[in-house]
C-alpha positions, 0 to 999 in steps of 0.5 A: 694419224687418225681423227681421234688421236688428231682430237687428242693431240696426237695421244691415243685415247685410254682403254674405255673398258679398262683391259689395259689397268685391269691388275693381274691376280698374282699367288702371292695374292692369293696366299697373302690372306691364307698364309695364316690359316694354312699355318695354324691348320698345319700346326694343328693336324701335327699335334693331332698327328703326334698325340695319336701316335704316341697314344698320349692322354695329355696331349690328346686333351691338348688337341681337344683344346684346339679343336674346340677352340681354333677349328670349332669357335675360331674357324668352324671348320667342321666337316658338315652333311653339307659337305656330302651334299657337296660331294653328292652335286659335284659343287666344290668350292674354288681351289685357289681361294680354300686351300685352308678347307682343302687341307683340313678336307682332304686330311680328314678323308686321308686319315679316314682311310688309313686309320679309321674315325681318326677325325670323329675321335680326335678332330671335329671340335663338336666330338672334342667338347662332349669327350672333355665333358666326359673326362670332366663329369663325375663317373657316378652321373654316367648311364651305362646303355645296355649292350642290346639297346646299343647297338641297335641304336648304332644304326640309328645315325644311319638312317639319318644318313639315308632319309637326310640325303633323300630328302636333299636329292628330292628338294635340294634344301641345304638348310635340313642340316640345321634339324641334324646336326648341332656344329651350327653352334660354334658360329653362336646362331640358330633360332630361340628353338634350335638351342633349346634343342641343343641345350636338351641334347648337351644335358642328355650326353652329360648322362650319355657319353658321347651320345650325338656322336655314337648314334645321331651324328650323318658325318659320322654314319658316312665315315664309318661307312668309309672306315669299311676302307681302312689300311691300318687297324687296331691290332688285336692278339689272339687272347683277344677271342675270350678277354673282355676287358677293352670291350668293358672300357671301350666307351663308344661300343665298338668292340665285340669279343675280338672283333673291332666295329669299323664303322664305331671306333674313333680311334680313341686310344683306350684300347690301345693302351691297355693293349700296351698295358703288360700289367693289365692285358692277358696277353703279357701275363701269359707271355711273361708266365710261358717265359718263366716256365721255360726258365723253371722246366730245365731246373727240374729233375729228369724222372 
């Protein structure tokens, strides 16, 4: 026996750094305050998920609803230029601890890559607000931007890609993201200036559809690049060379004649839908003129 447990008694004195009653970090630990955002994030990536594929106006908006709710004020959850910074140093946050981020991370850059700016049109809650105002506004407010004017203002939302990653390379300021970006807003902070400037571009995109995310938005500029990747796009049908129509009604400018700009379309449905549509696209009523002439031909007498 030794002098300190002959001290003690004969009891072996406790651990004094505490190793012995350090508690052993267990997944159901680690789940139990997850279990809840996991849930609800599920629950709402299946509602994006089905109002895409069943091409549904209702429940679209239905989406928009959560989106702006759960993922914008809720949960901010937002892919943010602070997120390609992210990418940019290699810095994740722990896996464990963010299983939440990782599914809503991880669905935006899959969907990204099987369908296009599925995320941009359906699921950043930022995007989600500014199409519900659209939907909600008279018509007769709207400004339609000049065809020429607008595509050169698409790149505008590129070099602000470009000159905010620069500048985050050459400083590694994270807070620029406050001058680019408006998500801060669904965390209801920023300074007296940063909502003047948010009011100032909320009362212009109520004239300017969707006017942050068509030609200022970073996130949207680095997946549109990403789009260039896409798996599954748009079917077009050969009418498509010299009808006009989903041009005219696409509100994001992302058709020109029969091509579809990846790096523009979010995946709206508005196309789609007149694509559908054999009352309204030129190629059901050709279709369906060419059946009936088929039908009327044999009918005729034989010269």
């Amino acid at each position: 026996m030794t002098g300190d447990a002959r001290a003690t008694g004969g009891m072996q004195p406790p651990d004094p750094w505490g190793f012995e009653e350090a508690p052993v970090e267990t997944w159901a630990d680690i789940l139990a305050p997850q279990y809840l955002d996991l849930a609800l994030l599920t629950a709402f990536i299946a509602l994006a998920m089905v109002s895409f594929r069943r091409k549904s106006v209702p429940l679209k908006f239905l989406t928009f609803a959560a989106a702006i709710g759960y993922l914008g004020f809720a949960k901010s959850y937002l892919i943010s230029i602070t997120n390609i910074f992210s990418v940019v140093d290699w810095n994740w946050p722990v896996v464990k601890y963010n299983l939440a981020w990782y599914l809503f991370f991880g669905f935006t850059l899959v969907s990204t890559l099987l369908w296009g700016r599925l995320y941009c049109g359906r699921v950043c809650a930022y995007g989600a607000l500014t199409q519900t105002l659209d939907a909600i506004l008279p018509a007769g407010w709207r400004v339609d931007v000049p065809r020429s004017i607008e595509q050169r203002a698409s790149y505008i939302k590129f070099g602000i890609l470009g000159g905010v990653l620069i500048y985050y390379l050459v400083t590694h300021d994270v807070l620029i993201y406050q001058f680019t970006e408006p998500f801060w807003m669904f965390g209801l902070f920023g300074t007296p200036a940063m909502w003047a400037a948010l009011t100032v571009l909320l009362i212009a995109t109520l004239f300017v559809r969707n006017l942050y995310c068509r030609f200022l938005c970073p996130v949207g500029a680095a997946l549109g690049l990403l789009s260039y990747l896409t798996v599954f796009r748009i079917q077009r049908w050969s009418e498509c060379t010299t009808c006009r129509i989903c041009q005219k009604a696409c509100q994001w400018g992302a058709i020109e004649g029969p091509r579809i700009l990846m790096t523009e379309c979010v995946r709206c449905d508005d196309c789609e839908r007149l694509y559908a549509d054999q009352q309204k696209c030129p190629h059901w009523r050709i279709i369906d003129y060419n059946d009936r002439k088929r039908l009327v031909l044999p009918l005729q007498p034989v010269r």
